[in-house]
N, C-alpha and C positions, 0 to 999 in steps of 0.2 A: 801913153799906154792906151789900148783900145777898149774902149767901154764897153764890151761885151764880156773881155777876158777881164775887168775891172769885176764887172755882175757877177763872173762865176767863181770868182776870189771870197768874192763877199759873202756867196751861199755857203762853200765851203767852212769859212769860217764862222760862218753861224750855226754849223753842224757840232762845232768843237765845243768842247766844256769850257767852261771860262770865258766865253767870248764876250769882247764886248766892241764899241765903236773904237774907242782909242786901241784896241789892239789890233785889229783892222787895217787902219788908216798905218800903224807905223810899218804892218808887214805890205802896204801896197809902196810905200816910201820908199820902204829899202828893196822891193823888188826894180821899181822905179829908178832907183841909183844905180843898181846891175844891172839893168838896160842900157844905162849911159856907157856904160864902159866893155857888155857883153854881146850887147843888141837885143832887138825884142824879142821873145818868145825863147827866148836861148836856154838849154839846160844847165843845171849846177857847173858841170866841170867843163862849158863849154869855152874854145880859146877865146882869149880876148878880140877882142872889135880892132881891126885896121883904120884908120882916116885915110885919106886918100893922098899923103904926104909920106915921104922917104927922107932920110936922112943915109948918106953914104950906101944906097941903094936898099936901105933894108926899111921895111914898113916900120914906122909908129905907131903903135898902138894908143889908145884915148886914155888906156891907164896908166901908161909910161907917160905918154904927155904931164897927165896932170901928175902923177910924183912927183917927175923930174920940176917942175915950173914950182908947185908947191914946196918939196923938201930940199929941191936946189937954189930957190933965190928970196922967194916971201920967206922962210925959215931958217933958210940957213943952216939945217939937219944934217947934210948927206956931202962930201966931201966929191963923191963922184957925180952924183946929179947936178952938182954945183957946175961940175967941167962940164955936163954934157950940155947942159942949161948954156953956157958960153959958147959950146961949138955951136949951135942950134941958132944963137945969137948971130955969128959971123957966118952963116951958112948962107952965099949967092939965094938972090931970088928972094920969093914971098913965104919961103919956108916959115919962118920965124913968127912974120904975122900973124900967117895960117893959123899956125898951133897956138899962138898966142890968145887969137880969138875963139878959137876951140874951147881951150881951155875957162876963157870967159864968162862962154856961154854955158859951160858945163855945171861951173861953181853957182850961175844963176839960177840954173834949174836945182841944182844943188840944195841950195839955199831955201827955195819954196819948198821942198819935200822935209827938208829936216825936221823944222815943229811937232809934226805930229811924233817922229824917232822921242824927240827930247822930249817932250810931254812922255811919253808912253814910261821913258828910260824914269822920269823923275816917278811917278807911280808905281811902278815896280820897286826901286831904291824905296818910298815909304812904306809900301807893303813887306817890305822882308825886314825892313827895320824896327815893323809894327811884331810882326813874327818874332824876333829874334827877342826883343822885350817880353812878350807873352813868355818865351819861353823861360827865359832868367827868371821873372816874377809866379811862373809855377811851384811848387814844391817837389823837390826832388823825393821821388819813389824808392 
């Protein structure tokens, strides 16, 4: 992400009520993860991100990559991804690779951005937990 559009994320959200560092850090996180799979600067509904790889002439996208890879072979979830995850497998050429290190690199970067998500997600879960107690332990009106 460019550090200038990092800067103007950051002012924005220090305009907001509530703000604070770890709410920050997790909305640049997950903007950051949408990058991986929409491309930079891209709006909400924008189509998904092409790789530069085909499968029976039709583009893969970076998000069908990683489903398929993730909920078709490390999981074992999805009965169709699984098939596609196989043909992708026996597919001539460096296709498979390709995606495969795609996919690699994706979970890496993946992986460095989540902390701040999880952190943020476990704070929020004791703050409504804290709420939800105050509320039981008031006197009903």
């Amino acid at each position: 992400m460019k550090k200038s559009h990092s800067i103007q994320l950051k002012k924005i959200y220090e305009n907001r009520e509530g703000y604070n560092q770890k709410t920050y850090l997790y909305e640049i996180a997950v903007e950051a993860i949408n990058q991986l799979f929409f491309g930079i600067g891209t709006p909400p509904d924008a189509e998904q991100l092409n790789l530069p790889y085909a499968y029976n002439e039709k583009p893969v996208t970076r998000l069908e990559e990683f489903s398929t890879i993730m909920y078709g072979e490390i999981i074992h979830f999805n009965i169709e991804k699984h098939r596609t995850y196989n043909q992708w497998k026996k597919a001539p050429g460096d296709l498979f690779s390709n995606l495969l290190t795609d996919f690699i690199t994706t979970a890496f970067y993946i992986s460095l951005l989540i902390m701040p998500v999880a952190e943020a997600s476990k704070q929020e879960l004791y703050r409504l937990k804290s709420n939800l107690k105050g509320q039981q332990s008031s006197p009903q009106g």
